[in-house]
C-alpha atoms as one frame of an Amber mdcrd trajectory, in Angstrom:
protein
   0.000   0.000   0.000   1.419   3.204  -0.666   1.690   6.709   1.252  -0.459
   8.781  -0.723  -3.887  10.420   0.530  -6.336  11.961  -1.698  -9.965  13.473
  -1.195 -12.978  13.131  -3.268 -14.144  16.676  -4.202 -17.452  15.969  -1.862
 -14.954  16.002   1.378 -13.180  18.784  -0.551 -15.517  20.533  -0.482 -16.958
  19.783   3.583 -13.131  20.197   4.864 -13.299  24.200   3.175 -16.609  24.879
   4.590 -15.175  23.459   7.985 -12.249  25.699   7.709 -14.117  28.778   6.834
 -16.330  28.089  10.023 -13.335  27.599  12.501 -11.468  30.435  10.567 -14.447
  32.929  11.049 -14.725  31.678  15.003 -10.757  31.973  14.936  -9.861  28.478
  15.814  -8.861  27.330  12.170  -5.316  26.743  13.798  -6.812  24.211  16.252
  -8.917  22.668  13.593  -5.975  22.414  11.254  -4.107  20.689  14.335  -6.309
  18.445  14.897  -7.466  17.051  11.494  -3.616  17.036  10.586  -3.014  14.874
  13.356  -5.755  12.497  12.088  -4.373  12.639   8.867  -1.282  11.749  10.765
  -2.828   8.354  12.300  -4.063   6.867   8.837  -0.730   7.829   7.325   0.402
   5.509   9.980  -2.305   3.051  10.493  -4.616   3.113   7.600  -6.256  -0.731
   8.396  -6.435   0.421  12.557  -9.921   1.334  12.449 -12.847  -1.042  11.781
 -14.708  -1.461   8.555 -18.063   0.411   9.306 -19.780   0.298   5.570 -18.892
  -0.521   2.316 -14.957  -0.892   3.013 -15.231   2.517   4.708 -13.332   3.098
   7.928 -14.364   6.207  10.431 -11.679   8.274  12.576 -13.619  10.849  14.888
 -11.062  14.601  15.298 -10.260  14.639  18.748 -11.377  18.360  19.440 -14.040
  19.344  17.078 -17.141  17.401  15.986 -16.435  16.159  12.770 -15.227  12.724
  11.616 -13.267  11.498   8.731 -14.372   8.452   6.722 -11.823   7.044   4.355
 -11.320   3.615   2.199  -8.079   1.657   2.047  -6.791   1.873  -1.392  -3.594
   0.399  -2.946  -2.161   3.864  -3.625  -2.866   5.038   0.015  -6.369   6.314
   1.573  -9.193   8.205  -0.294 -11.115  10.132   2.116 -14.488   9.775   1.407
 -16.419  11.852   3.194 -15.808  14.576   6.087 -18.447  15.052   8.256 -19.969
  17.389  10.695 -21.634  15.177  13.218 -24.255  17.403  13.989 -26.065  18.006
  11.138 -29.411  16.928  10.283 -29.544  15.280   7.213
């Protein structure tokens, strides 16, 4: 499996609306912190995390409310989605 970690534009797209949101409450350095060091654990252990759907995994940020779900791929990780866990859908 390789190193690299890509996005799909739909989490693109979520992870620029989070930052806008923590960088109009001023704590986009936190945020950036935090989902970096996320980033950080699948770079490290991509297969850590259990399979919740579809050969998607699920790694909750440790400050904010958002969580990152991401498949396994031979290249690296695709992140799939990123989601704020309070929103209604």
């Amino acid at each position: 499996m390789g190193d690299e970690i890509k996005a799909t534009d739909e989490a693109r797209i979520e992870i620029h609306k989070a930052k806008c949101f923590f960088e109009f409450n001023n704590k986009e350095e936190e945020f950036w912190e935090d989902f970096n060091r996320q980033i950080d654990t699948i770079r490290l252990m991509p297969e850590a995390f259990q399979v919740r759907y579809r050969n998607v995994r699920i790694i909750m940020l440790a400050r904010f409310n958002y969580s990152i779900h991401y498949v396994v791929k031979p290249y690296g990780v695709l992140i799939y989605r990123f989601l704020n866990q309070r929103q209604n859908y």
